[in-house]
Structure formats: C-alpha cells, structure tokens
C-alpha positions in Angstrom: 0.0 0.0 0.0 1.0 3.5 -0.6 0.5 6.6 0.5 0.5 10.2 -1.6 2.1 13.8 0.2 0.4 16.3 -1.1 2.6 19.2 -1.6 2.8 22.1 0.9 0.0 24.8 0.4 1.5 27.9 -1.2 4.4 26.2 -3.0 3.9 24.4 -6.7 3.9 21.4 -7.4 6.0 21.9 -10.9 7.1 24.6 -12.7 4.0 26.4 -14.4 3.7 26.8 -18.0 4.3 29.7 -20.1 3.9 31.4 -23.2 0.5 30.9 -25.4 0.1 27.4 -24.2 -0.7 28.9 -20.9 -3.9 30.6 -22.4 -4.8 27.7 -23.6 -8.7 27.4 -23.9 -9.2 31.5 -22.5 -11.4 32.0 -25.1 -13.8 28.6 -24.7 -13.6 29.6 -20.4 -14.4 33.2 -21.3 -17.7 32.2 -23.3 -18.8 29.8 -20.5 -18.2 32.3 -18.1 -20.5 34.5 -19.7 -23.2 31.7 -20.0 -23.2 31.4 -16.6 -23.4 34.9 -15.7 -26.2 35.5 -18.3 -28.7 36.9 -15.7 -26.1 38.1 -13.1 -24.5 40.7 -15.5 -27.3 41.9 -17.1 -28.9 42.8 -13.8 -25.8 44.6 -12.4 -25.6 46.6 -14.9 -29.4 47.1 -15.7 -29.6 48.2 -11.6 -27.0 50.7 -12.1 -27.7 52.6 -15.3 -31.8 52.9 -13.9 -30.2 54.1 -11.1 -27.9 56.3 -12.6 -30.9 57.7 -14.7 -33.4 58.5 -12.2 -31.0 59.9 -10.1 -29.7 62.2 -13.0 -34.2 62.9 -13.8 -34.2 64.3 -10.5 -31.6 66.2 -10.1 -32.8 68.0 -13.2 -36.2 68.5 -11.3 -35.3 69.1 -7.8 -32.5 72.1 -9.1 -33.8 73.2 -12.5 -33.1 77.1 -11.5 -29.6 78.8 -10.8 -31.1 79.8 -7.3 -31.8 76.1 -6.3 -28.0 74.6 -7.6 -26.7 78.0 -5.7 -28.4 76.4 -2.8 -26.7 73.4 -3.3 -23.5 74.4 -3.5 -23.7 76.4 0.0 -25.0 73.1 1.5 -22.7 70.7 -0.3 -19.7 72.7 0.6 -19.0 71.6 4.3 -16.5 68.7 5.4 -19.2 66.1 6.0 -21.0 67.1 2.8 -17.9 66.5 1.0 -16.7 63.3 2.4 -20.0 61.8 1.4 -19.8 63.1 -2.2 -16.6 64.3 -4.0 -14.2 66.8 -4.4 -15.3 70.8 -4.0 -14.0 71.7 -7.5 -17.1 70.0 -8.7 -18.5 72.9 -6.7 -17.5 75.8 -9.3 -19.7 75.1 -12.3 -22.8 73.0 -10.2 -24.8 72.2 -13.4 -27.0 69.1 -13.4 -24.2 67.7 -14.7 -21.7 68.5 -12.4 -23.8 67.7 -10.2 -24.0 64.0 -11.2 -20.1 63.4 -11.0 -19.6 64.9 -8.2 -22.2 63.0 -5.7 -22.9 59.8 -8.3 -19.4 58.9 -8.9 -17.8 57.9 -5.6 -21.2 55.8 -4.5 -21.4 54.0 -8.1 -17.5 53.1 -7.7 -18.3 51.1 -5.0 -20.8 49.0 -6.6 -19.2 49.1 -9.9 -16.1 47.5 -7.9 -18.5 45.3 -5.5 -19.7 43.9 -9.2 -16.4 43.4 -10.7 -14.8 41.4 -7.2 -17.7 38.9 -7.2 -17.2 38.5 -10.9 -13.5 37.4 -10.3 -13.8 35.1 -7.3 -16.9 33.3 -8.6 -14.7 32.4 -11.9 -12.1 31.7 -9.9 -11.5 31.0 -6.2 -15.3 29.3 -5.8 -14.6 26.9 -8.6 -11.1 25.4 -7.0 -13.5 26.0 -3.7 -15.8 23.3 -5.2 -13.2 20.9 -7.2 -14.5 22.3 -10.6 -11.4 23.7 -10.9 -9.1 20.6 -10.9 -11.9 19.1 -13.9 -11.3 21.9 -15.9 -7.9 22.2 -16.0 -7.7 18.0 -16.1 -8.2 19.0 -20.1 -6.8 21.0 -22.6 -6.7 24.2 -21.0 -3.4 26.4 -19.6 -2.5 27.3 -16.1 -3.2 30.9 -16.4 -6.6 30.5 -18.5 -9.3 30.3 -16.3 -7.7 33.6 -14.4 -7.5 35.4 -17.4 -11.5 34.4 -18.9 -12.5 35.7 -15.2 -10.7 39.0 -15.8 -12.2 39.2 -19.3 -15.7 38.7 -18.1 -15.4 41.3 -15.8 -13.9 43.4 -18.9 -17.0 43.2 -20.8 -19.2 43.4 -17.8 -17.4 46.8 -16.8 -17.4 47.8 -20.8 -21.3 47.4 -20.9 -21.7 49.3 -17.4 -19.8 51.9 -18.9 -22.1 52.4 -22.7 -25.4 51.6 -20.5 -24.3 54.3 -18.4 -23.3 56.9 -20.9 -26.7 56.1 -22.8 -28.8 57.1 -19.0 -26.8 59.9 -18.7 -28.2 61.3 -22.5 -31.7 59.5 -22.0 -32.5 62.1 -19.3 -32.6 64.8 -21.3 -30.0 67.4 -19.8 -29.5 70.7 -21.4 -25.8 70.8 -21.9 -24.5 67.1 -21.6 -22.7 66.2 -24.8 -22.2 62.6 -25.5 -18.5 62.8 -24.9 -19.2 63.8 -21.8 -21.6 61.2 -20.8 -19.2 58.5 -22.2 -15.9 59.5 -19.9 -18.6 59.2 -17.0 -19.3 55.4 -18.2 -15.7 54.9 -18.8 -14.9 56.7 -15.6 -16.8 54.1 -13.6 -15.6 51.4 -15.8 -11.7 52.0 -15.2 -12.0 52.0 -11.6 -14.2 49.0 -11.4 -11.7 47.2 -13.7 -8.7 48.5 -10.8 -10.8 46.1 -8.4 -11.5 43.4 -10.8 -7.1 43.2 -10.6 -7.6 43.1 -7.0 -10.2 40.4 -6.6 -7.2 38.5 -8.9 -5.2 39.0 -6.3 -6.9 38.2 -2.9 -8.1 35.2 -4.7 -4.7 33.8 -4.8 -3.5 34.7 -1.4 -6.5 32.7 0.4 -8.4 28.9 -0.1 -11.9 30.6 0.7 -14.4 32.1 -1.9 -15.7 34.2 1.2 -12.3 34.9 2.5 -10.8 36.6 -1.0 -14.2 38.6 -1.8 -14.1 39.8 1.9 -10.1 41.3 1.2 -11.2 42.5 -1.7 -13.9 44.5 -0.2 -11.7 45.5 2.0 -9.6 47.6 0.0 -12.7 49.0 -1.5 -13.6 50.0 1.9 -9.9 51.9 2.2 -10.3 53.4 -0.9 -13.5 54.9 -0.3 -12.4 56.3 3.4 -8.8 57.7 1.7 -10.9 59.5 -1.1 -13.4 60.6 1.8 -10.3 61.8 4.0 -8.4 63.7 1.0 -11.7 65.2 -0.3 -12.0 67.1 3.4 -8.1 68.0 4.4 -5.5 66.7 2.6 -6.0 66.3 -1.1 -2.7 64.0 -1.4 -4.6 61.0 0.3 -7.1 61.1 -2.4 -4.3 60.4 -5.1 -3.7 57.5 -3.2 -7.2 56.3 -4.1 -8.5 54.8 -7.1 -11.7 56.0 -6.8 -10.1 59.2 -5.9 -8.7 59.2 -9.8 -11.7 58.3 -11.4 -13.5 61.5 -9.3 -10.5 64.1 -10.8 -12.0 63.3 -13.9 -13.7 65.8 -13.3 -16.5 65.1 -15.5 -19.0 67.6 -17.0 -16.7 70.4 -15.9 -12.9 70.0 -17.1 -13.6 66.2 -18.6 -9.9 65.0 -17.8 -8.9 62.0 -19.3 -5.9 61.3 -18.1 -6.7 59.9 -14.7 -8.1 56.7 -16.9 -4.8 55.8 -17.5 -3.8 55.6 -13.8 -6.5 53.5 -13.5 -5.8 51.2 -16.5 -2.0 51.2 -15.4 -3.0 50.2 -12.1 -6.0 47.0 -13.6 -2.4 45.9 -15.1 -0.1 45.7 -12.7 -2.8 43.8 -10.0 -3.9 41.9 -12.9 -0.5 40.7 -13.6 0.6 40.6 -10.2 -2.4 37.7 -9.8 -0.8 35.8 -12.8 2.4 35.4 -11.2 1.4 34.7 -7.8 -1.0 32.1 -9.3 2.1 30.1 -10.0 3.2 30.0 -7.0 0.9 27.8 -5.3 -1.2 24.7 -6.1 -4.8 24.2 -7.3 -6.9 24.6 -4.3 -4.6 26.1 -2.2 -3.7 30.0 -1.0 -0.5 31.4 -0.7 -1.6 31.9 3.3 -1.3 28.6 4.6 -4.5 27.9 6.9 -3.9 28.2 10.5 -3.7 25.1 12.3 -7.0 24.4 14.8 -7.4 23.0 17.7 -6.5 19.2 18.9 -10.3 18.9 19.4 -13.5 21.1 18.4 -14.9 23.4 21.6 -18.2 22.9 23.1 -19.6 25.4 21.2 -17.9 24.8 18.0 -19.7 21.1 18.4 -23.2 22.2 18.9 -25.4 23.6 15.7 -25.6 26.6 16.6 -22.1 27.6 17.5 -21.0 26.4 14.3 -23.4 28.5 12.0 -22.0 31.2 14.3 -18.7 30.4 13.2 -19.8 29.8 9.0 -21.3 33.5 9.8 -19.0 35.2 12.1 -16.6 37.0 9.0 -19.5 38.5 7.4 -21.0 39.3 10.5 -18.3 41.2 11.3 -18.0 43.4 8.0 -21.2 44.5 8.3 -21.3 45.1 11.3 -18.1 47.6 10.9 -19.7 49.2 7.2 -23.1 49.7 9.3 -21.1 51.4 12.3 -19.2 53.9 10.0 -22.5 54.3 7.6 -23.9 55.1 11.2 -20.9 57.3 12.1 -21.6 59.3 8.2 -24.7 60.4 8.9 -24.6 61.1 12.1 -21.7 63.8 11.3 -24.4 65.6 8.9 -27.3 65.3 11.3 -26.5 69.2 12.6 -26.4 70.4 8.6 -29.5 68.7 8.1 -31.6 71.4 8.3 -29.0 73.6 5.7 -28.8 71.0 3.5 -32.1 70.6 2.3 -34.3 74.0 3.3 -34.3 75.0 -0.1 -35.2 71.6 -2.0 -38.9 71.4 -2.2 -39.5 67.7 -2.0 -37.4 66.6 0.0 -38.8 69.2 2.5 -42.2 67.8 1.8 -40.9 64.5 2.8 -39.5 65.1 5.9 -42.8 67.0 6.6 -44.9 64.0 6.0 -42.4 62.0 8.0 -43.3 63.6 11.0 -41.1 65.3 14.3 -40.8 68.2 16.3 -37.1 69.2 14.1 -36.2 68.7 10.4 -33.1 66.5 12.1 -35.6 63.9 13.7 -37.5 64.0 10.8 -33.8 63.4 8.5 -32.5 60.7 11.0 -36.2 58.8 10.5 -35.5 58.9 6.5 -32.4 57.4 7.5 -32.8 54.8 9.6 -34.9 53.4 6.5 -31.4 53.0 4.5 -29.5 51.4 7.5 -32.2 49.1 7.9 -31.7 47.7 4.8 -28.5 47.6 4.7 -28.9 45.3 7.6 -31.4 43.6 5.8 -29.1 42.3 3.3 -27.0 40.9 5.4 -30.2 39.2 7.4 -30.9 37.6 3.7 -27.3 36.5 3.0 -27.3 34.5 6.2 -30.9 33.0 5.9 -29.8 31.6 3.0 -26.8 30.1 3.8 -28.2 26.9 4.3 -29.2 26.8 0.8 -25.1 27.4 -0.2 -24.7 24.1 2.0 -27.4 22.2 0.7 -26.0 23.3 -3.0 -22.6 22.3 -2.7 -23.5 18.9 -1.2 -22.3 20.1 2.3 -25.4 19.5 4.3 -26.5 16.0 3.0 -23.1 14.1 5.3 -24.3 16.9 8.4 -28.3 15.8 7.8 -26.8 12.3 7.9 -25.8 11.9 11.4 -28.3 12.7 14.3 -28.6 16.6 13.3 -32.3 17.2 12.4 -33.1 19.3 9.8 -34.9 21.9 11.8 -31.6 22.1 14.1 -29.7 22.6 11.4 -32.0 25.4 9.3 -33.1 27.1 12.7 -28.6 27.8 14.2 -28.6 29.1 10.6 -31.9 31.3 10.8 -31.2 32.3 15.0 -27.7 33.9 13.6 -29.8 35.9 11.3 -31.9 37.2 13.2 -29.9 38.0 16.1 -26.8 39.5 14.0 -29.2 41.3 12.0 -30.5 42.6 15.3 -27.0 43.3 16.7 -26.1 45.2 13.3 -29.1 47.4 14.2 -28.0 48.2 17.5 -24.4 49.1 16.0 -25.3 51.4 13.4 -28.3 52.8 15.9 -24.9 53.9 18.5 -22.8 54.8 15.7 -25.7 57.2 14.3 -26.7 58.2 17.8 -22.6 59.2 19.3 -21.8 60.6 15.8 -25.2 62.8 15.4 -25.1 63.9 19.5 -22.1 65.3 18.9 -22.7 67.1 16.2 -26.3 68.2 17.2 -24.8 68.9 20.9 -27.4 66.3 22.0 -26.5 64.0 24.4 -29.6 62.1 24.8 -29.6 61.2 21.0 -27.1 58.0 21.6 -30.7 56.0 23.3 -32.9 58.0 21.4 -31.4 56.3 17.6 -30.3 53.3 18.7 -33.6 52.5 19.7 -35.3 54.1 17.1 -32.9 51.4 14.8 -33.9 48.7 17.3 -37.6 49.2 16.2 -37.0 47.8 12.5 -36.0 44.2 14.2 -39.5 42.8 13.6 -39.0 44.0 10.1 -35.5 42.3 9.6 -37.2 38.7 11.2 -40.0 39.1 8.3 -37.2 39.4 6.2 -35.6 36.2 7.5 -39.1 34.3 7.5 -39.7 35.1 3.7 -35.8 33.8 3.0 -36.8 30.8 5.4 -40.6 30.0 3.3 -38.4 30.3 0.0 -35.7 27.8 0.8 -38.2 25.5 2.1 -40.9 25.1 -0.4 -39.2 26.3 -3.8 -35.4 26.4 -2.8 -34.7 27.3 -6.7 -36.3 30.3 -5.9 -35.0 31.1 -2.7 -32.9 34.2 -4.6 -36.2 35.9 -4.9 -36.1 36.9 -1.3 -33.6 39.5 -2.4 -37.0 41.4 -3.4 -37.8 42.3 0.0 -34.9 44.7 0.8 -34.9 46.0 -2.8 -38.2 47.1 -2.5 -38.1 48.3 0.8 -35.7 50.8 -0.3 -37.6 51.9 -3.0 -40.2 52.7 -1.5 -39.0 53.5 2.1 -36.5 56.3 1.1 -36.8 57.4 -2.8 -40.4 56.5 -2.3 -41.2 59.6 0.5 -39.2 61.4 -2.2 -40.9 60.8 -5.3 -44.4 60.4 -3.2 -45.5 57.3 -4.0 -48.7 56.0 -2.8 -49.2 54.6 0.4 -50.1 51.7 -0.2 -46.7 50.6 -1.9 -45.6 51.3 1.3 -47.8 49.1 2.9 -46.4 46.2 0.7 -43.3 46.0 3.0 -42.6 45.6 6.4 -40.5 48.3 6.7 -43.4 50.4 5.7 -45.1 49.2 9.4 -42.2 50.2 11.3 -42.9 53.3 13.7 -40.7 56.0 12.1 -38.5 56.8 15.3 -37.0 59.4 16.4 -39.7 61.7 14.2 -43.2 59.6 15.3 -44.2 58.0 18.6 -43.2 54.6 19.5 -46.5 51.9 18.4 -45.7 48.2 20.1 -48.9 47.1 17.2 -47.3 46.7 14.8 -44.1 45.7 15.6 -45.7 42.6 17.5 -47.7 42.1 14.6 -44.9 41.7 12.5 -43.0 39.6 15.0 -46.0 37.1 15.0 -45.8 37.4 11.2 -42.1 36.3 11.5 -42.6 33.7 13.6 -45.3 31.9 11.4 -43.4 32.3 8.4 -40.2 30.4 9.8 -42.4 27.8 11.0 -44.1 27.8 7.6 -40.7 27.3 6.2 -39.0 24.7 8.6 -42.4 22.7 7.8 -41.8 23.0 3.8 -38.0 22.0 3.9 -39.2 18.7 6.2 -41.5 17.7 3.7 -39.6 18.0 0.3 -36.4 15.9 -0.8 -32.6 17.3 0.3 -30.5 18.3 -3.2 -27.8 15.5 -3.3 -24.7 15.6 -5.2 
C-alpha cells in the first residue's frame, strides 16, 4: 500500500507553463463564463444605469433654476457634505451635470467595484472552492486561463456598465451634456471597477476561501473609499492614493480630464499581472496563506449547531457590522447640517414633513434609519440563505446524515440571522446616535437612535421568514427573497421622495415600522410583525421537512 504527500500549500507542485500554451482554452472559459453569468450581468448593470438615470431625472427637477443649484452648493460645501460626495472643484460650475459626478461617482465606484470582485472570485477562487477547478484544467486548457477568462468577463461586464451608463446619462434629457461627456462618465466608472477586478485577482490567490478573498477584496474597496473621503476634506494628497479618488478628478461635466483613466488602467495591469504570477506560486486549491492550524479537538460550542453557524457566519457578520457602524458614524456627522442642506429643496422638504417630528433632524434621522435598515437587511438575507449554499454544494446531506435534524440545522442558521441582523441594528443605531449627538450637541440622542434602529428588528425577522418559506418550499427560488430589501428601499427612502402612494408602502414591512425618532413609539405593529415572523419560519421549517434534500 502507498500513500500520496500532497505538496505544501503555497508552494507548486512543478514549474508552471508559459507562453500561449498557458492561455490555452481563455477564449472557450471566457464564453462559458459569460453563460453562466447571463442573468447576473445583465442585472448589475441594468440596476446601475436605472439608477444612474433616475437619479440624474431628478436632479434635473429638484435644481432646474440657478437659485436652487446656488443652494446646493452652499449646503454641499461643508466637510461632511464632502466626504459623502466628492471633491469641492465640482462645486465651481454646479450644473446638473456637475452635479452628477460629483455625488454619483464615488457611491457608483463602490458598486461598480462590488460587481467586478464577485465576478473574479466566482470564476475563480469558488470553482477550485468546489473541485471544478481541478476538472477543468484535467483538459486542454493552460495554467493561467481560467484567471484570465475571469478578468475578461469582468472586462466586458465593466465595458457594458460603462455604454449603459453613458446612454442614461443622455436618456434624461439634460440641457448641456454632450455625448462625450456622458461617455468619460461610463468609462470613468468602468476603469475603476476594472482596478478592483485586478484586485479580486489578487486576494483570490492569497486565500483557499471564496468568502475569505471577496471579503479582502472589499476590503480595499472600503480603504479606498475612506482615503478619497479623507483627502476630499483635508488633505487632497490621500485622495491620489485612491482609485476612486482618480476616477473623481476626472472631473467630469466640468474640465472632462482624461488622463486619470490611465492611472486607473496602469494600475487594472499591474494587479492583474501581479495575480498571474502569484498564481504560480501555489497549487490548485490552495492559498499562498497557509490555513492556521486548529485546535486538537473542536470546543463545546464549535460542536453544537448553533455555534458552528455562528462560526460559518462570524466573518461576514463582522463586515457589516463595521460598514453599518461607519455608515452610522456618516450620517450622524451631517445630522447638525440637516436642516442647511435641504431648506431649499422642495421635495425633499415635503418629505420630511410628512415623515413627522418636532425638528427637520428627527425628521432626517427617520428617513435614514430606512437605509441602514436595509443595509442590515441584506445581510439578514445573506445569512438565511446560507443553508441553501450548503445544501447546493453537497455540504449539508453528510451533516443531515448523522443525528442533526433538519430543523436544528436550518433554525442555528436562521437564530444567527436574526440576532446578527438585530445586533447590526443596534451598532449602526450607537454609531448614528454618538456621531449625530455630537454634532447636534445632544447627548440624549445615543438612546434615542439606537432605539429608534432597534424598532425595524421585527422587520429584519419578516425578512428572515420570507428567505426561510423560499428555501423551504421552492429552494430554486429562494434568490427571490432578495425582493424584499430592494423594495423596501424603494419605497421607504426614494419612495417619500418621489411620493409614491401609500399603499406601496404598505407592501413592506418596513413600511409598518414606527418612524423613530420623528413619530411615537406603536408596540402594534411591531408585534404584529413579530407574530408574522414567527409563522413564516415555522411555515418554512415545515416546507424544507417535507420536500427531498439536493444531493450531489
């Protein structure tokens, strides 16, 4: 009998190959790669350019004199104001198209990069994760191929972002916007998103994890954004350090600079290649971080169901849980300027009004306790459906085998949910509350909004028990439950600004929170929701007994 040594993690096995034959099959990867994303694409970018769009339609109603973009300017031009949006240069010429690059630009980098790092680790680091990797490159196909197809998709995904993005830009209409103009915009967006497609094919050779390299890659999405934030207040050299920094001194629709592009191309290339090389330096499967060595033997907790979904969760848990806390932080550092900002912009005055409270900063902090709720609610629907991951990639069926029954397993899963996405409430609530006493000189504010974040729990556990009904009776279209946070932020915060009727509102459960700090506290609906909750999960658990486990 013999026995095989696999070689160390981080080291290869034999020398890589080079030249063409290690593109081998890029091209046949590449078109497979877009197959599979045929839905996920089109949607990211679809989302985006609407978005892009009606913002850009608004803008053009909300400041359609020189008085109201005058009034802008004075409210955009404070430190907090400009950490949220962009550089003050913008500030000189504020046209509705100004306008758009300077507050559009640094939000849609984010996403734009958030779309091109799951693009890379999903062609990449999930199929070594799931041993489609080793199949693939069993064939005809070269070391370096199935890195460079995931970079191309992310190419063309980035490319179309960038023409749908140009085309939303001219399909609103503006007076003044010439095509040129709207293309840099696209291509602004594109270039940077490309930068973080190069880093996604980095992190996804440094770690064995699909979760692990997206969450690096965030990461430095998350630096980015704070250095552009921090140079666009004080010191302007930290935004060069930035790429979404370069893709905002574009400068678009006032000096339309070029050149920035370039950085951000140079830099795509240099991660990109820096992925190819390390790539050969370790084997299929394996990171260039070895994996820390556990334990002799598992803890108590660790060996219990519910203390290992806490574990599975406990990385993602914590990311959120920091974004929500600085997103809490954000606001609250504007929550004094709230009344400057937005006296002179007719709707959104109307919906504060409607919105209730004795100050137009109550009535600002309700509006946004509506966006960190569904921030949180994402990450509620991310961990509901986590069982569905297992189940998928054949995980659960050796765990269901043993004595663990299925409603052990589903409910540590679904209690993690529920009580991070409760726990994220409560972080972003004190983050919002220290940040906006202090700059409101209000001291009793730190209760007042982390409670009034507290009261969209009930709304988080409907969340859950929607997820929870979805992966039990019709687990193919347990993705669907992405609907309910979607919608509750369209109609929850543009909704009270584009006045839509109340009973789109009603739809959601967000729309049966008590909107606290502005309006009194109602326990009626929020137990009503709660007992909604409850029934759904039980509905759920009931559906996922009864039908047949996904087996590999």
């Amino acid at each position: 009998m013999t026995t095989v040594t696999a070689p160390a993690a981080g080291h290869a096995s034999a020398p890589a190959r080079t030249g063409a034959g290690a593109f081998a099959g890029t091209g046949t990867l590449m078109r497979f790669g877009l197959r599979r994303d045929r839905v996920r694409i089109p949607v990211w970018v679809a989302a985006l350019g609407l978005g892009t769009m009606s913002t850009v339609t608004e803008f053009k109603t909300l400041y359609s004199t020189a008085e109201e973009r005058a009034s802008a300017v004075s409210s955009m031009d404070s430190p907090a104001a400009l950490a949220m949006t962009g550089p003050r240069h913008y500030l000189t010429d504020y046209t509705i198209g100004s306008m758009t690059g300077h507050q559009l630009i640094g939000f849609m980098a984010v996403l734009a990069g958030l779309m091109s790092v799951l693009i890379v680790t999903r062609h990449t680091r999930d199929e070594e994760e799931t041993s489609r990797a080793e199949l693939v490159r069993s064939t005809v196909v070269g070391h370096h191929a199935q890195l460079a197809s995931a970079l191309g998709v992310a190419a063309v995904a980035n490319l179309a972002l960038a023409a749908l993005l140009a085309l939303s830009v001219l399909s609103a209409g503006v007076e003044g916007i010439a095509p040129g103009e709207a293309l840099l915009y696209g291509l602004t967006l594109a270039a940077v998103g490309l930068v973080f497609a190069g880093v996604a094919a980095i992190t996804a050779q440094v770690t064995a994890h699909t979760r692990g390299a997206s969450g690096m890659a965030l990461a430095v999405i998350g630096a980015a954004y704070a250095l552009r934030a921090s140079g666009d207040v004080g010191n302007d050299a930290l935004s060069w350090l930035s790429p979404i920094g370069w893709g905002q001194r574009t400068y678009v629709f006032v000096d339309n600079r070029w050149w920035p592009l370039l950085l951000c191309l140079a830099l795509a290339a240099l991660t990109a290649a820096t992925g190819f090389v390390l790539s050969t330096r370790r084997d299929v499967g394996a990171g260039l971080r070895s994996s820390r060595l556990g334990r002799r033997t598992a803890s108590e907790a660790l060996a219990r169901p519910l203390g290992f979904a806490l574990r599975l969760h406990r990385g993602t848990l914590l990311g959120f849980g920091a974004g929500l806390f600085l997103m809490g932080v954000m606001y609250g550092s504007i929550l004094g300027e709230a009344a400057d900002m937005v006296k002179d912009i007719e709707q959104i005055q109307e919906a504060l009004e409607k919105i209730g409270g004795a100050s137009v900063a109550e009535s600002f902090a309700s509006m946004v306790m509506v966006v960190i709720a569904v921030v949180a609610a994402v990450y509620v629907v991310m961990a509901t459906l986590r069982p569905r991951a297992e189940e998928s990639a054949g995980r659960a069926e050796p765990l269901l085998a043993t004595g663990l029954s299925r409603n052990r397993w589903v409910g540590s899963h679904v209690a993690v949910a529920l009580a991070g996405g409760t726990a994220l409430l409560l972080v972003a609530g004190l983050g919002f509350g220290v940040s906006g006493a202090a700059s409101v000189g209000d001291g009793g504010l730190v209760l007042e909004l982390a409670g009034a974040a507290l009261a969209y729990a009930p709304a988080l556990w409907v969340t859950a028990g929607v997820a929870v009904v979805l992966f039990g009776w019709f687990p193919r279209a347990a993705t669907a439950a992405w609907i309910v946070p979607v919608y509750a932020f369209l109609v929850g915060y543009l909704g009270s600004i584009l006045q839509f009727p109340d009973w789109m509102n009603n739809l959601s459960p967000f729309g049966h929170v008590p909107r606290l700090p502005a309006a009194g506290m109602s326990w009626t609906p929020v137990l009503v929701l709660t007992a909604v909750a409850a029934g759904l999960i039980l509905l759920g658990l009931a559906g996922f007994r009864r039908r047949d486990l996904e087996t590999k």
